[in-house]
C-alpha positions as CSV (number, residue, x, y, z in Angstrom):
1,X,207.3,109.6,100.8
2,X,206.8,105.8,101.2
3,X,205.9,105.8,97.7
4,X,208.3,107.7,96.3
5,X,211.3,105.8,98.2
6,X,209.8,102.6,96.7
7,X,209.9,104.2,93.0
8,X,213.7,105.1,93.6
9,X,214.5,101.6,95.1
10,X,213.2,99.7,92.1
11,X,214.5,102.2,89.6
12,X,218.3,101.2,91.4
13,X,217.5,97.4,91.4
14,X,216.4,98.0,88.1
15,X,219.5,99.2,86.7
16,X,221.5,96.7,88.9
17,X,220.1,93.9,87.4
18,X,220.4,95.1,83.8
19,X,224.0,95.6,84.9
20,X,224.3,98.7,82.2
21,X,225.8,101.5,84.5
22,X,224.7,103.8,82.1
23,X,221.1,103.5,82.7
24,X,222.2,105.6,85.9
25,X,221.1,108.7,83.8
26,X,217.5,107.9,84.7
27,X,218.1,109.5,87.9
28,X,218.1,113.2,86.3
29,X,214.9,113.1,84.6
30,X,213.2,110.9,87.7
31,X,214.3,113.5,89.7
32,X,213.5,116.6,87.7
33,X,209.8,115.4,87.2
34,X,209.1,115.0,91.1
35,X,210.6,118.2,91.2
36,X,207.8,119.6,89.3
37,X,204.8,118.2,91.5
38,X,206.8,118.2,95.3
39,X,208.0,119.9,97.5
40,X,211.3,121.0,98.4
41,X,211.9,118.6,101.6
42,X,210.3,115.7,99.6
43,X,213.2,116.0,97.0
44,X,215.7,116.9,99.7
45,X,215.2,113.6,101.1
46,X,215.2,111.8,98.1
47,X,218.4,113.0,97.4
48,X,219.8,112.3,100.5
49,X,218.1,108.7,99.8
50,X,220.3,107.8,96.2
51,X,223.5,107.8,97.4
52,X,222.3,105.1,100.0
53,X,221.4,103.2,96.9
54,X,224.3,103.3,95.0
55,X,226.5,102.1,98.1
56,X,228.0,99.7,96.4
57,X,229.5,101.9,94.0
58,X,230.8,104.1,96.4
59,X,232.4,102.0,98.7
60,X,234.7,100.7,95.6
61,X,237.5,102.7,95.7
62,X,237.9,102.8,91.5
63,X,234.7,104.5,90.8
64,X,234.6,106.5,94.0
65,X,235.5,109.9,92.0
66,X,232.9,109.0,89.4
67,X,230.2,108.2,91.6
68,X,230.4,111.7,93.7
69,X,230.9,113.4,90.6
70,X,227.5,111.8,89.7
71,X,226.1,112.3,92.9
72,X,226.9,116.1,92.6
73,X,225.7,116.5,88.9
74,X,222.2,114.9,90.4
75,X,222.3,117.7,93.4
76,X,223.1,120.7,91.2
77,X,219.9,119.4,88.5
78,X,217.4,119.0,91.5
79,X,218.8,122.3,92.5
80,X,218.0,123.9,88.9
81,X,214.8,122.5,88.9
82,X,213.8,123.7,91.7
83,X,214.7,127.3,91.4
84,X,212.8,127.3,87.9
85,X,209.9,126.2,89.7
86,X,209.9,128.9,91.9
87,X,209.9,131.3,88.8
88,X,207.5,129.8,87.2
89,X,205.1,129.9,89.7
90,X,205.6,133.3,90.5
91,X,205.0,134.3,86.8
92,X,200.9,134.4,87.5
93,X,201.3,137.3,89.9
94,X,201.9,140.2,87.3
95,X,199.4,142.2,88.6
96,X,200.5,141.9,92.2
97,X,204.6,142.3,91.2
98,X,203.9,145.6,89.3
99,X,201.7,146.9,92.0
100,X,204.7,146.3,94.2
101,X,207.1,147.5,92.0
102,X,205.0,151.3,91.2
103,X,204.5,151.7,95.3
104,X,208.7,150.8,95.2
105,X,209.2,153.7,93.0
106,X,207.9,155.7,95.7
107,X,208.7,155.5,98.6
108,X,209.2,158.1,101.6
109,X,211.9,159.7,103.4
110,X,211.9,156.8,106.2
111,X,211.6,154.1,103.7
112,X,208.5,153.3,103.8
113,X,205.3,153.3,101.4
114,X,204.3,157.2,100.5
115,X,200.8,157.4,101.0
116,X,198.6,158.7,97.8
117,X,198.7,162.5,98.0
118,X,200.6,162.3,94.6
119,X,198.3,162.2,91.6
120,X,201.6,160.6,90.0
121,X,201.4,157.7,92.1
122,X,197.4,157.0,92.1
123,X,197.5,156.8,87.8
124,X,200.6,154.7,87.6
125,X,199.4,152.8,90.3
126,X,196.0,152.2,89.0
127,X,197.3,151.7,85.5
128,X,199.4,148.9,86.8
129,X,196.6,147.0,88.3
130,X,194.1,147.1,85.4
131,X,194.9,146.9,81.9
132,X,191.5,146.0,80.1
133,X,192.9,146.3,76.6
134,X,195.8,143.1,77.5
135,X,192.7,141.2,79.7
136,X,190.4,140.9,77.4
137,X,193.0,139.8,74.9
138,X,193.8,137.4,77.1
139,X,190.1,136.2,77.5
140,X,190.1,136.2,73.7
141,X,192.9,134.0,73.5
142,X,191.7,131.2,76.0
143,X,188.3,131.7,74.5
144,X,189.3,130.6,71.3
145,X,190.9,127.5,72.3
146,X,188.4,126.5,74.8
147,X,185.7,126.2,72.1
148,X,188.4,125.4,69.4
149,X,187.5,128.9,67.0
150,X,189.7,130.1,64.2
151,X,189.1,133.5,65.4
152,X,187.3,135.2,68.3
153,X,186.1,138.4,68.4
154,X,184.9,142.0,70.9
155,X,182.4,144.4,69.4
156,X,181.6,147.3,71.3
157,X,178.4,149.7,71.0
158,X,179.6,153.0,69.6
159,X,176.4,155.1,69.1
160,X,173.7,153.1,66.6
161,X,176.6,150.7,65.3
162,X,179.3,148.1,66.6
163,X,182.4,149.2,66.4
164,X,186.0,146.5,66.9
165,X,187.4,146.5,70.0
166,X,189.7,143.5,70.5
167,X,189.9,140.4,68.0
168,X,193.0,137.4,68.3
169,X,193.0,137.8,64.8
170,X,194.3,141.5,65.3
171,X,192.2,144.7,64.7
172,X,193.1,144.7,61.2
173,X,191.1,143.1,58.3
174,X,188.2,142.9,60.2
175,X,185.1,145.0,59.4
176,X,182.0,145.4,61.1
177,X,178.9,146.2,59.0
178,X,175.5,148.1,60.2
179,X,173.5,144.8,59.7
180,X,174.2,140.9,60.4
181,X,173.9,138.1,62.8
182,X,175.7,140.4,65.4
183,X,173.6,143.7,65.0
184,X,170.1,141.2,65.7
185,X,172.0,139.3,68.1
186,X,172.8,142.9,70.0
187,X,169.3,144.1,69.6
188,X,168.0,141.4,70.7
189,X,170.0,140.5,73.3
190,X,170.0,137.1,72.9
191,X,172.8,134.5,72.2
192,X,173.2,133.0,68.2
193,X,174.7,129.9,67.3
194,X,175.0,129.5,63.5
195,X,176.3,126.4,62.2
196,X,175.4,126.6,58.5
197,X,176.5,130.4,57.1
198,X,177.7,129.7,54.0
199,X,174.9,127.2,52.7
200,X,172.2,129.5,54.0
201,X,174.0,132.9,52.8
202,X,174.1,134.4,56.4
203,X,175.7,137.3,56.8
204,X,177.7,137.5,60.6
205,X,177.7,141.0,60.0
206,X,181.4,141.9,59.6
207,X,183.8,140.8,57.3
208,X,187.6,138.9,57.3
209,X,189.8,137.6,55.5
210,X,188.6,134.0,55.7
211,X,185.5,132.4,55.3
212,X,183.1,132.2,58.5
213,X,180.7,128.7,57.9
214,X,180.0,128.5,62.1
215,X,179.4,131.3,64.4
216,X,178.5,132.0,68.2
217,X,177.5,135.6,69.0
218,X,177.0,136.2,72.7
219,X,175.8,139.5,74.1
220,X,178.2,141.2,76.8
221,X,175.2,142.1,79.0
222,X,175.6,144.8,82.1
223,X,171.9,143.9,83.8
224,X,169.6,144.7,80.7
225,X,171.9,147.2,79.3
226,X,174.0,145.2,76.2
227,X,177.6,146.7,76.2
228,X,178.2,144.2,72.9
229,X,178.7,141.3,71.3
230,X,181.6,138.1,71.7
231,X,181.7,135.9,68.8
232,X,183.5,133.4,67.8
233,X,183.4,131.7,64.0
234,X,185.1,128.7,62.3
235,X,185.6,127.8,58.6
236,X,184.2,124.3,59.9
237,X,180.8,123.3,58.9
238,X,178.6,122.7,62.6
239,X,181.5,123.5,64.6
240,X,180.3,125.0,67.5
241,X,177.1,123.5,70.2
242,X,175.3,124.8,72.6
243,X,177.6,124.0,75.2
244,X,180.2,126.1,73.3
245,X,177.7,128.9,73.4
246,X,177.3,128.8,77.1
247,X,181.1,128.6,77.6
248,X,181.2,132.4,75.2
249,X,178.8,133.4,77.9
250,X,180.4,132.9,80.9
251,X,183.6,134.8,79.3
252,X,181.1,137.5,78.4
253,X,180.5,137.8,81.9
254,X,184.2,138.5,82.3
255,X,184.5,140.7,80.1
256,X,181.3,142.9,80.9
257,X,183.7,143.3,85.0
258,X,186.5,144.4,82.6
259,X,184.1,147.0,80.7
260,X,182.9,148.3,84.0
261,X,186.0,148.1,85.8
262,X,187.3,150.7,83.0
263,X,184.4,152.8,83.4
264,X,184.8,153.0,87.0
265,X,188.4,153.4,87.2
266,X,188.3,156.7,85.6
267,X,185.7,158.1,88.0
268,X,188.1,156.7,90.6
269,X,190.8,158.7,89.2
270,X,188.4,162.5,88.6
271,X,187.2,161.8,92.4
272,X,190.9,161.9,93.4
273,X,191.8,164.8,91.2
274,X,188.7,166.6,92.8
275,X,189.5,166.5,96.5
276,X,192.8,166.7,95.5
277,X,191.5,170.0,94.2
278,X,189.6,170.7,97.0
279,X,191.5,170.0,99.5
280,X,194.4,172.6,98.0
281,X,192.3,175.2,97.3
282,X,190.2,175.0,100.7
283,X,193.9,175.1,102.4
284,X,194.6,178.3,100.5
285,X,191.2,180.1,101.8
286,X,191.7,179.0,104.9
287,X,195.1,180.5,105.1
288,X,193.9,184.0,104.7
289,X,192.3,186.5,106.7
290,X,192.4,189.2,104.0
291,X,189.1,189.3,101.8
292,X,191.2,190.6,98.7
293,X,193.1,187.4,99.2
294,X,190.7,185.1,100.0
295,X,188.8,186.4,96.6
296,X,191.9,185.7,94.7
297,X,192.2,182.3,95.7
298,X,188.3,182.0,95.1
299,X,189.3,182.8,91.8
300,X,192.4,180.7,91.2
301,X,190.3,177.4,92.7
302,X,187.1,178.1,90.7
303,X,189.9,178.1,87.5
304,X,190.7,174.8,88.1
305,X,187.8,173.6,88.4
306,X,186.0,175.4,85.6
307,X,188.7,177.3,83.4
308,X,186.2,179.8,81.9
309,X,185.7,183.6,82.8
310,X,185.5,184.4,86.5
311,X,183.8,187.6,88.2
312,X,183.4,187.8,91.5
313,X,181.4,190.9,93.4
314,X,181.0,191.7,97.2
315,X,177.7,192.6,98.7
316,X,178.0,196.4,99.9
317,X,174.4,197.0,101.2
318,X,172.2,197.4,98.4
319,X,175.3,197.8,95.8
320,X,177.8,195.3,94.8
321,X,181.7,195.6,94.3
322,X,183.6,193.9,91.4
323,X,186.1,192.7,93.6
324,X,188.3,191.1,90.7
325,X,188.0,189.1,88.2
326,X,189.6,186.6,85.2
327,X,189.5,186.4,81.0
328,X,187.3,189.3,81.4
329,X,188.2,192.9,80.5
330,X,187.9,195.3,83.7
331,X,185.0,197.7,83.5
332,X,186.1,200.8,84.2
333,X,184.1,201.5,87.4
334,X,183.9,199.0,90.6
335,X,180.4,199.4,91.9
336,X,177.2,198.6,90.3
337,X,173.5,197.8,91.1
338,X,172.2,194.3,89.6
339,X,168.6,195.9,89.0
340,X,167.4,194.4,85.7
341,X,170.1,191.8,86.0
342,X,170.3,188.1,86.1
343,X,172.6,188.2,88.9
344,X,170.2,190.4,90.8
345,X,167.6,187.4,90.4
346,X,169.8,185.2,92.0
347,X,171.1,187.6,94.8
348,X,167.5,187.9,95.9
349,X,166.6,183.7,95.2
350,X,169.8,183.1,97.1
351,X,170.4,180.1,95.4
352,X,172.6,178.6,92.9
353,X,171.9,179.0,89.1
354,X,173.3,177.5,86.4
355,X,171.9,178.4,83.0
356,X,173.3,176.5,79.9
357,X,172.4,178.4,77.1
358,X,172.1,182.4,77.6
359,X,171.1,183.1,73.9
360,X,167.3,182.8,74.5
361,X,167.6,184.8,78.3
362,X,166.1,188.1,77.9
363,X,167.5,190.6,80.9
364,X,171.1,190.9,80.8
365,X,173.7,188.6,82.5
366,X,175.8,191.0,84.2
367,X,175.9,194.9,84.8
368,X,178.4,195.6,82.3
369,X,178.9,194.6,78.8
370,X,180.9,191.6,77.8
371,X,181.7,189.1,75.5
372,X,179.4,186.7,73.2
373,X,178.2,184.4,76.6
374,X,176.9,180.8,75.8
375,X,176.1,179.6,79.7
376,X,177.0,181.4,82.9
377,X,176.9,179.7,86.4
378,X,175.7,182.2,89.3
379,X,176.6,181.4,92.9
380,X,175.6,183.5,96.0
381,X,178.3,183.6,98.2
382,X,176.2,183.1,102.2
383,X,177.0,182.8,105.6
384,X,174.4,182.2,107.8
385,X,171.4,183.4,105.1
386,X,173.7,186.8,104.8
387,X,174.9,187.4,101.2
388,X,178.3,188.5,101.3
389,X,179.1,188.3,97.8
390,X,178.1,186.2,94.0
391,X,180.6,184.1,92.2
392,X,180.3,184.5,88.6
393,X,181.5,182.1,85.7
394,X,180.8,182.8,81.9
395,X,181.9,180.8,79.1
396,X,180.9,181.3,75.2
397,X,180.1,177.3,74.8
398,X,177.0,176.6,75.3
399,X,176.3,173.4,78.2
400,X,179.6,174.2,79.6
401,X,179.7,173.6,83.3
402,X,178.7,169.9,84.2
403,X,177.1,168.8,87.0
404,X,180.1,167.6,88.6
405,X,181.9,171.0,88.1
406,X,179.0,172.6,89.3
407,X,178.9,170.6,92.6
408,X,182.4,171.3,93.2
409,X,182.0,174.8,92.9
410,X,179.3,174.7,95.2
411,X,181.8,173.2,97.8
412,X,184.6,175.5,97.2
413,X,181.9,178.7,97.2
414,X,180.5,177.6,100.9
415,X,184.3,177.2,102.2
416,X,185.2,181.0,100.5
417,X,181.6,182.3,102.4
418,X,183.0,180.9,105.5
419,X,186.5,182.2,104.8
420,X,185.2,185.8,103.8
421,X,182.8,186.0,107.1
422,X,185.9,185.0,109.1
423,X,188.0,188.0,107.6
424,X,184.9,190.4,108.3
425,X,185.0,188.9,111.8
426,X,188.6,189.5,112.0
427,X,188.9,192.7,110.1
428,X,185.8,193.9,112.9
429,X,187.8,192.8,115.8
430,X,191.0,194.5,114.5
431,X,189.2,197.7,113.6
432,X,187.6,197.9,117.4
433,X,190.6,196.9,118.9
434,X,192.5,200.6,117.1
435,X,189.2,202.6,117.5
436,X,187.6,205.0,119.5
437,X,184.1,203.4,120.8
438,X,182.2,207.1,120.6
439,X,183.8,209.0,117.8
440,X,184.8,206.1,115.4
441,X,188.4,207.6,115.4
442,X,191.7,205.8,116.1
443,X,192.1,205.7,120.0
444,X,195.3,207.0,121.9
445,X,197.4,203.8,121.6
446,X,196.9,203.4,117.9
447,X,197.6,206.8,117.9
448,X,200.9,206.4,119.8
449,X,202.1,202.9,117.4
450,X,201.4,205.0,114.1
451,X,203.5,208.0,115.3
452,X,206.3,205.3,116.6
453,X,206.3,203.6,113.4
454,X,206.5,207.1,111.4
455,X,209.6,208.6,113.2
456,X,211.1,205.2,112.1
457,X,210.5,205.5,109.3
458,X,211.8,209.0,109.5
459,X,215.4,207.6,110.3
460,X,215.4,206.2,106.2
461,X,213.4,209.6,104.6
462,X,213.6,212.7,105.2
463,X,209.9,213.5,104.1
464,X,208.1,216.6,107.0
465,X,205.5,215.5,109.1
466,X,203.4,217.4,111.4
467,X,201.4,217.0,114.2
468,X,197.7,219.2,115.4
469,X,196.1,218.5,118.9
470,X,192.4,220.2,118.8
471,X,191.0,220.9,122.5
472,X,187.1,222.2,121.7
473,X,187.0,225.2,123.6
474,X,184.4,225.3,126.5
475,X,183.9,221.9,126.5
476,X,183.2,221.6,130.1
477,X,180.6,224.1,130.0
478,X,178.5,222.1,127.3
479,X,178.4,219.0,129.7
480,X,177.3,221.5,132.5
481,X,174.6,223.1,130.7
482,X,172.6,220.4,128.2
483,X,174.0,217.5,129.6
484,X,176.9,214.5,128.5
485,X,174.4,213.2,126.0
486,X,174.6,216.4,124.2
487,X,178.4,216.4,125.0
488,X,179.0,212.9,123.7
489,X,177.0,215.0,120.2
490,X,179.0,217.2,119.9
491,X,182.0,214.9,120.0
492,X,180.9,213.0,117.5
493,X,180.1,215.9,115.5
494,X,183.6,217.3,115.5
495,X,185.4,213.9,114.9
496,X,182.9,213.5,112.2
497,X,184.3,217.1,110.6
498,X,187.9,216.2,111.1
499,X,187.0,212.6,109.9
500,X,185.8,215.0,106.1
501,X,188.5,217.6,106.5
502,X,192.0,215.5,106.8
503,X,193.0,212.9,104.0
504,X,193.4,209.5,104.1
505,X,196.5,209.1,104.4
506,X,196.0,211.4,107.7
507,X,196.0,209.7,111.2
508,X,192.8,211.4,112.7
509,X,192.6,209.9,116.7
510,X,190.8,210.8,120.3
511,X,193.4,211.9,122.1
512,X,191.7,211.9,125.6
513,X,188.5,213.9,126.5
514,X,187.5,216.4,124.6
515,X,191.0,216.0,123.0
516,X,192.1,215.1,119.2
517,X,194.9,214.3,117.2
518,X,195.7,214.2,113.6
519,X,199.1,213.3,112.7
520,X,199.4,215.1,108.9
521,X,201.6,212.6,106.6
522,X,204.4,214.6,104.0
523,X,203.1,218.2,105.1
524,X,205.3,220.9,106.1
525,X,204.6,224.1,108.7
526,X,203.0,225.4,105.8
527,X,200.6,222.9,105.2
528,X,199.9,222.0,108.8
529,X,198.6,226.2,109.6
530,X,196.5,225.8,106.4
531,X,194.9,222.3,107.3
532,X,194.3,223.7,110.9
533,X,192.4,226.5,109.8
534,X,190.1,224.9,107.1
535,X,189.2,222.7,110.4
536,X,189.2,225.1,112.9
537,X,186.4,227.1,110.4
538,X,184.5,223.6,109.6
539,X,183.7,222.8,113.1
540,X,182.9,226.1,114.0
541,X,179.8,226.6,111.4
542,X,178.4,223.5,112.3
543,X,175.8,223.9,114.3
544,X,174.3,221.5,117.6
545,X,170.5,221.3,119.0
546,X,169.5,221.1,122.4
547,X,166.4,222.1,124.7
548,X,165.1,223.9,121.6
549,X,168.1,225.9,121.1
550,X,171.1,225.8,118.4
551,X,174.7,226.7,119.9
552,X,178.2,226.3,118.3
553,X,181.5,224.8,119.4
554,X,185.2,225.9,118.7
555,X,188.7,224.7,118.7
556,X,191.7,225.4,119.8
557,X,194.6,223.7,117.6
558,X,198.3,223.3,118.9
559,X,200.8,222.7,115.4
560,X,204.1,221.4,115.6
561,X,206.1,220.1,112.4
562,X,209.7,217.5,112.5
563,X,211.9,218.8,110.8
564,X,211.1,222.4,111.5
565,X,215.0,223.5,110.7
566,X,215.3,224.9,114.1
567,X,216.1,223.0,116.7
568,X,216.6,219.3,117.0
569,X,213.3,217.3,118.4
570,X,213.9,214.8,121.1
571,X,212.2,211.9,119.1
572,X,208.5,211.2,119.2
573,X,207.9,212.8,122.4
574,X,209.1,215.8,122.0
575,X,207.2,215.9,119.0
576,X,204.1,215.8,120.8
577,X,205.2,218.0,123.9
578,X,205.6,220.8,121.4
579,X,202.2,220.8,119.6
580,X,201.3,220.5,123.3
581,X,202.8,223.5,124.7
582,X,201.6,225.3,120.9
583,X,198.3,224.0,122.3
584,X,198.1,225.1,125.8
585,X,199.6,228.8,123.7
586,X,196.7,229.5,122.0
587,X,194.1,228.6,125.1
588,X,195.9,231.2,126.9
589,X,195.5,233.8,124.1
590,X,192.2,233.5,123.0
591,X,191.0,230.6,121.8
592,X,189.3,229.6,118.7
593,X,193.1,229.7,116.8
594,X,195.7,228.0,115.4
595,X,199.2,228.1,116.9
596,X,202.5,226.9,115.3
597,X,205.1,226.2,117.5
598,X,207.6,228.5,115.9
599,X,205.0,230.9,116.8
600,X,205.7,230.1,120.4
601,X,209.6,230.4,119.5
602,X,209.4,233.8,118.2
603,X,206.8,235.7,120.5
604,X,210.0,234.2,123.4
């Protein structure tokens, strides 16, 4: 500051003494140089300094206007300067403003930054922060006038020849050729300086416009691997040194980080689309506790990841079920044994197999025919070493599933085995929870929340249903003479013929005991007496062992249908009571028969 002052006060005395007041001027460019190389509060307090200086001007009372005019014309410039300085030292930090300004462009609902779950953001942002094509240009640029070159130029290896990337001279007008200074200097990997090309014929191996008499060519090296050549040529005869040549090579350096920074950015940008991918598609199998849904997720993530043609099967014992599939024409049947098969190879190697060219594979690829296939990727669907199903991709291109497509379909294949055991789990639970432990037939309170849910649905359709309760006849006296093992036989036996006899729409259940149920969906009276009977004759010709004798069991069926056109029913239970009373009917009278309840109605 000391110094400064001092520079101020002889640049006042100096224009004291020449007594020319218009050598006052010399403030404004005094000022706007320090403004350059200080700081703020160093100019501040000059400023604040000058009018101390000029005093004597200011305390005469005919130049007072002029001098605070001046003084205020010297602020505003120190002012201007200094607010251009500021600008221009912010121009450097391109990189870091447009990072700023693509995380600006999204921002969340508080305000704030949103994180990178938007594929969006990740590219813009990451094509903000690295443009190779504009950095090496720039390289280029200061290249050229750090070893004072008419032109420099980028080759890049493109196969077996150099191709042009980046020139300051433009990509235009200049050719590369297959031989040349630059070809041996990239084979060799070693750096050239050539200061006499045209008296010794050299060729630099491309062409311009102009004539090339000196040349550097430095190889852009990545360890031992040459990614290409920099070089730099002049129209001057021994224009370049050795020191020149080492200056191309620390630039080559620079731009060997740009190459690989471009190479790497990408994979950046495929490993965020992938657990992108993921992610999704593991949230959708998760989601799920139906198999048919978690398959058709399977499907729709596999797609993404590999859009060829999709099959998948489920494991059903020894046979497999096409559960669904995609690109591929349906066959007209669902199950099928992989015997002779390459899928039946891999069900019983349990492992992955990816096989990139099926022209030369002898057994078939699938049990069906299909299409013209040029590779297929096989994977077994496990869970816990049990194979619950095989994930099947087919494609007509030869090599078309890469390694990375293969891994991630590896990942999403393990999360859909653990999805699919889950719904097996769940489908189990849900299945014991509405089942009968000993007959394998709905129990009583399933029974009771199907019937509910049918007379609800009554209220909208007017569709018949009907009801049998079965009593086996006797029971009693089959648990007194061979015992409740045999008992607990011939239970299962007759749930078993019920089970063969009723449809599937039909709600078969244990009502209690020796007791059963079948609630008959869209039959009338009618229908009901004939169902009763083909079941009342099935389970009596079925015939049970015990101590070396055969005996036979019968049943005594109670029939009641809604609407019966008689007499109004008193909802669900009085549905029931009546096939109960129809029940208890044709115990009293006989047994072994079938008993309507109009029957009832008309014998009172």
């Amino acid at each position: 500051m000391e110094f400064l002052f001092s520079l101020a006060l002889l640049l006042a005395g100096v224009i004291q003494a020449s007594n020319f007041p218009w050598l006052r001027i010399a403030y404004f460019p005094f000022l706007a140089g320090l403004a350059v190389f200080f700081t703020k509060k160093v100019i501040i307090s000059l400023l604040i300094l000058i009018p101390f200086l000029e005093l004597h001007n200011l305390l005469r009372e005919q130049t007072l206007i002029e001098e605070m005019i001046f003084l205020l014309s010297l602020t505003l410039t120190a002012g201007i300067v200094l607010f251009l300085q500021k600008r221009i030292k912010k121009g450097p930090g391109k990189a870091s403003s447009n990072t700023e300004t693509v995380l600006e462009e999204y921002p969340d609902s508080e305000g704030g930054i949103k994180s990178f779950h938007d594929e969006k953001v990740i590219s813009d942002y990451l094509g903000s922060m690295f443009k190779p094509d504009d950095e090496i240009k720039e390289l280029l640029d200061i290249a050229q006038n750090t070893v004072f070159a008419d032109s420099v130029h980028l080759f890049i290896s493109s196969g077996d020849s150099l191709r042009l990337r980046c020139s300051t001279d433009g990509l235009e007008g200049i050719i590369p050729l297959d031989h040349g200074l630059i070809v041996h200097c990239f084979q060799e990997k070693k750096a050239i300086v050539s200061s006499e090309m045209q008296e010794k014929k050299l060729n630099a191996g491309y062409l311009k416009k102009d004539d090339i008499s000196s040349l550097i060519a430095v190889p852009v090296m990545d360890g031992k691997f040459p990614l290409g050549i920099m070089t730099a040529d002049s129209a001057r005869f021994h224009a370049f040194t050795s020191a020149d040549r080492d200056t191309l090579q620390m630039f080559s350096t620079q731009i060997m980080r740009i190459l690989r920074r471009e190479r790497v950015y990408p994979r950046i940008e495929r490993s965020y689309s992938t657990l992108r991918i993921l992610s999704e598609e593991s949230s959708k199998l998760l989601s799920s506790l139906n198999s048919d849904v978690i398959v058709q997720n399977l499907i729709e993530g596999a797609y993404r990841i590999a859009p060829e043609d999709i099959v998948v099967f489920r494991a059903k014992g020894s046979e497999f079920e096409l559960v669904d599939q995609k690109g591929i024409q349906a066959p007209g049947k669902k199950i099928f044994h992989l015997k002779g098969t390459l899928l039946d190879m891999v069900a019983k190697n349990r492992e992955p197999f990816n096989l990139s060219d099926v022209r030369d594979c002898r057994p078939p690829v699938m049990p069906f025919k299909t299409a013209t296939v040029g590779s297929v990727f096989v994977l077994p669907l496990l869970y816990e070493k049990n194979l619950l199903g095989i994930l099947v991709l087919l494609s007509e291109k030869t090599n078309a599933f890469s390694s990375q497509q293969i891994e991630q379909l590896k990942v999403l294949g393990n999360q859909a085995s653990t999805s699919m055991a889950n719904a097996r789990f769940h489908a189990e639970i849900e299945r014991l929870a509405v089942t009968d432990g000993l007959t394998g037939l709905f129990n009583h309170r399933h029974f009771q929340e199907r019937l509910s849910q049918e007379f609800k649905r009554l209220e909208r359709f007017t569709e018949p249903i009907s009801l049998l309760l079965a009593d086996i006849d006797y029971f009693k006296k089959v648990n007194d003479t061979y015992g409740h093992p045999v008992g607990d036989a011939v239970l299962k036996g007759v749930a078993d013929k019920i089970r063969q006899t009723v449809r599937n729409i039909d709600i078969p259940a244990r009502y209690g005991g020796e007791e059963f149920a079948i609630v008959l969906l869209g039959t009338d009276a009618k229908g009901a007496m004939n169902m009763a009977e083909r079941l009342r004759k099935t389970v009596m010709n079925k015939k049970y062992s015990a101590e070396k004798e055969t005996f036979q069991v019968t049943v005594s069926i109670g029939i009641s249908t809604y609407p019966d056109g008689r007499e109004e029913y008193k909802g669900k239970e009085g549905f029931i009571e009546r096939a109960d009373k129809a029940l208890y009917y044709a115990k009293e009278s006989g047994r072994n028969r079938c008993v309507p309840w109009y029957e009832i109605q008309r014998d009172s």
